[in-house]
C-alpha positions, 0 to 999 in steps of 0.5 A: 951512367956506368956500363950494368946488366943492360947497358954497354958503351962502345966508341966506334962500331965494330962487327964483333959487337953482334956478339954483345948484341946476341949476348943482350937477346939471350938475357933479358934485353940491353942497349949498345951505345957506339959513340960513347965511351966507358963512362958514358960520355959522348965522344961521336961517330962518323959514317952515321948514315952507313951504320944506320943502313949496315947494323940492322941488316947486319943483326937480321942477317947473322943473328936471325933478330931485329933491334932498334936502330936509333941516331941521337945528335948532340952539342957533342957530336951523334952517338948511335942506340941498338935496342935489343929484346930479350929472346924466348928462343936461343939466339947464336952468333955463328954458332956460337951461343953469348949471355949478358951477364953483369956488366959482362959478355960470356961465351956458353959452352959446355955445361953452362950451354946445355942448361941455357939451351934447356931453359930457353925450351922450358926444360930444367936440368932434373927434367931431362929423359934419360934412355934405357932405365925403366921403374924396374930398374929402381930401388923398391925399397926407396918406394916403401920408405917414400909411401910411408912418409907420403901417406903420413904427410898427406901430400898425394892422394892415398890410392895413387901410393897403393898403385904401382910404381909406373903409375907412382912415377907419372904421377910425381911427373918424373916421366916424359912419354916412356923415359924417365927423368933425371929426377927419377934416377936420383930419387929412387935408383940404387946408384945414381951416380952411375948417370950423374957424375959427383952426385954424393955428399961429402963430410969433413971434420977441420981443426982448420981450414986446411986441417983435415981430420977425418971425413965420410962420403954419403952415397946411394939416391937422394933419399937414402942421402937424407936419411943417412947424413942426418944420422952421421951428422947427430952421432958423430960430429954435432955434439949434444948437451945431456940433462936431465928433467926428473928422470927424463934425459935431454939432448941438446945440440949444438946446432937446431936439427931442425934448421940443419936438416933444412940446410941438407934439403936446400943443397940438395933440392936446388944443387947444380947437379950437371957441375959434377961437384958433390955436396960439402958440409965443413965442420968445425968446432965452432961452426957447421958449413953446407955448400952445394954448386948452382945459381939462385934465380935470375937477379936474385941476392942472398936479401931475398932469401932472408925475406918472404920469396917465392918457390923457385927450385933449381931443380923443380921434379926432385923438389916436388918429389921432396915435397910430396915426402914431407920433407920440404915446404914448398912457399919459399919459406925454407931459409926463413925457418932456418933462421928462425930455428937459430933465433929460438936456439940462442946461437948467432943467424945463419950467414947466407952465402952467393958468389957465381955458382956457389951458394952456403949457408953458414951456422956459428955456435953460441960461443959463448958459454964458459965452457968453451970460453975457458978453452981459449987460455981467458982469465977468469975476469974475462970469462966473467965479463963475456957473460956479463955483456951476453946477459946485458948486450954490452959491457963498458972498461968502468963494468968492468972494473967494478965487476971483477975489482981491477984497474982502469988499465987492467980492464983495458989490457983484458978488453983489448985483448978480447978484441984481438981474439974476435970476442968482443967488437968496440963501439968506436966511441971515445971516452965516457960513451965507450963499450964493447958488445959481442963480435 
């Protein structure tokens, strides 16, 4: 068994390993192996009897923990179990305070401190108290517009919005005895980034990846931010499709509203607001990118944000307060209705992205159309084909041929070239039962 989450190997005993011992008690739980190598096999220790006695006190002494001690003998010598519990409370190691990780050791500081410090109390980010603001100091008109949308959703009960903003803000528990939270300066104080630094949004057109043609920053509270990202991405950089039944004018979008508004109360609901770092949405002519820093829940992967899951926000005040507005669900159902929102749009799911402290979702357009199509230098039997395998799921070289009345080796030279421009994807079979679907 391979080095994981909660297993470590380690060939003789060093008294630097209380740092690992610190990092397992500060995750969930772990074992250290010494006699052991990075492989897992047994290779043996000496002083059995001394480090049985030493470790455990060693543990208790400087870690302030007890672990489980334990000798195995084997045919290939005797190799020593610590058993380490997961710890309600912050265990430090001389001050210093390490997190199991992966299959990997890390030393907290900075801001990566202050959340786990936070957590172990059962405090988030969004919930700490801030000194010297009060209701006064927030925005009224952002308490208008939040009673409006609160009384139409029917989310709180409606003599609690006609009371005063004091009592508003208790009730959305963004107070904690006379202070308000974080939560409370983001969602209804004029500039909040006079408290929280990078607390805006960032919009960028690209040509390519490092082709910037221009850009907007979207300040104010969050949800002033909302409001005026929806608006700025629907007049200036998602384009609609204009028809007409009767005498009736229809827009169509490029990407569903409904799916990007998602994507915008997702960044902001579950951003990592300490990193200082602003929202990114990255347009580009075929596809739309939201970006936001922060963690998905302990274990989690992008697989169970694609199925049913649990409300589990990075941020639970400012998710609450987006709630009780109408904005957002609160069953974990919001990247669910994205994609479902892009199925009933026609275009390709969404890509979910997680890496560290980075978390994307990506849409793509329905590429294919003619129009677009026609903008990429194709011929005209190779538009002609796209949309055939669109309409069909598939196209093989004897379709296309017959469809466009060309040779074997016209088709294979149009098909192949289709495939070097990431248009089509070939099967990988050879011969008769050879096709290409869409990339």
């Amino acid at each position: 068994m391979s080095e994981s989450q909660n297993i470590e190997y380690k060939q003789s005993w060093r008294d630097e390993y209380l740092k690992w011992i610190c990092g397992f008690a500060n995750a969930n739980d772990g074992s250290i192996f010494i006699g052991k190598d990075d492989n897992g096999n047994v290779v043996g220790i000496t002083d059995v009897k001394k480090l049985l006695e030493e470790i455990p006190n060693k543990v208790r002494d400087v870690l302030g923990i007890l672990a489980d001690v334990n000798l195995h003998t084997t045919t290939q010598g005797d190799f020593i179990e610590i058993i380490v519990e997961g710890y309600p409370y912050p265990v430090n190691y001389k001050g210093q305070y390490h997190y199991r990780s992966g299959s990997t050791k890390q030393e907290l500081k900075g801001a990566a401190l202050d959340k786990f410090l936070l957590q172990k109390k059962g405090k988030r980010w969004d919930g700490v108290p801030v000194p010297k603001v009060s209701a006064k100091d927030l925005k009224q008109e952002t308490f208008d517009f939040f009673r409006k949308r609160a009384f139409k959703s029917q989310r709180i009960e409606e003599d609690i919005l006609t009371d005063s903003n004091e009592n508003l803000l208790e009730n959305l528990q963004l107070k904690e005895n006379d202070f308000l939270k974080r939560a409370a300066i983001l969602l209804f104080y004029t500039n909040p980034e006079n408290f929280v630094t990078g607390a805006y949004i960032k919009i960028g057109y690209f040509e390519t990846d490092d082709d910037l043609k221009f850009q907007d920053e979207i300040h104010g509270n969050l949800f002033e931010q909302i409001e005026k990202t929806m608006d700025l991405l629907f007049t200036k950089y998602i384009k609609a499709a204009i028809s007409y039944e009767g005498i009736n004018r229809i827009e169509t979008y490029e990407y569903p509203k409904d799916a990007v508004r998602e994507a915008l109360l997702n960044a902001i609901a579950h951003k990592d607001y300490s990193g200082g770092v602003p929202i990114q949405i990255s347009v580009y002519n075929d596809k739309i990118i939201f970006w936001n820093e922060g963690q998905l829940p302990e274990n989690w992967t992008v697989k169970n944000l694609l199925e049913k899951h649990a409300s589990r926000p990075y941020n639970p005040d400012i998710a609450n307060a987006l709630f009780r507005s109408g904005y957002i669900e609160s069953w974990g159902r919001g990247t669910i209705k994205i994609v479902r929102e892009c199925k009933q749009a026609g275009i390709p799911d969404p890509v979910f992205r997680y890496d560290s402290s980075d978390i994307s979702v990506e849409f793509r357009k329905d590429i294919y159309n003619e129009k677009y199509l026609q903008s990429l230098n194709l011929n005209g039997r190779q538009v002609k084909a796209l949309m055939f395998a669109k309409d069909k799921g598939k196209i093989t070289n004897s379709e296309y041929q017959k469809l466009n009345d060309c040779s074997r080796n016209t088709a294979s030279n149009d098909l192949t070239e289709m495939v070097v421009k990431h248009l089509l994807k070939p099967s990988g079979q050879k011969g008769a039962g050879a096709f290409y679907t869409l990339k």
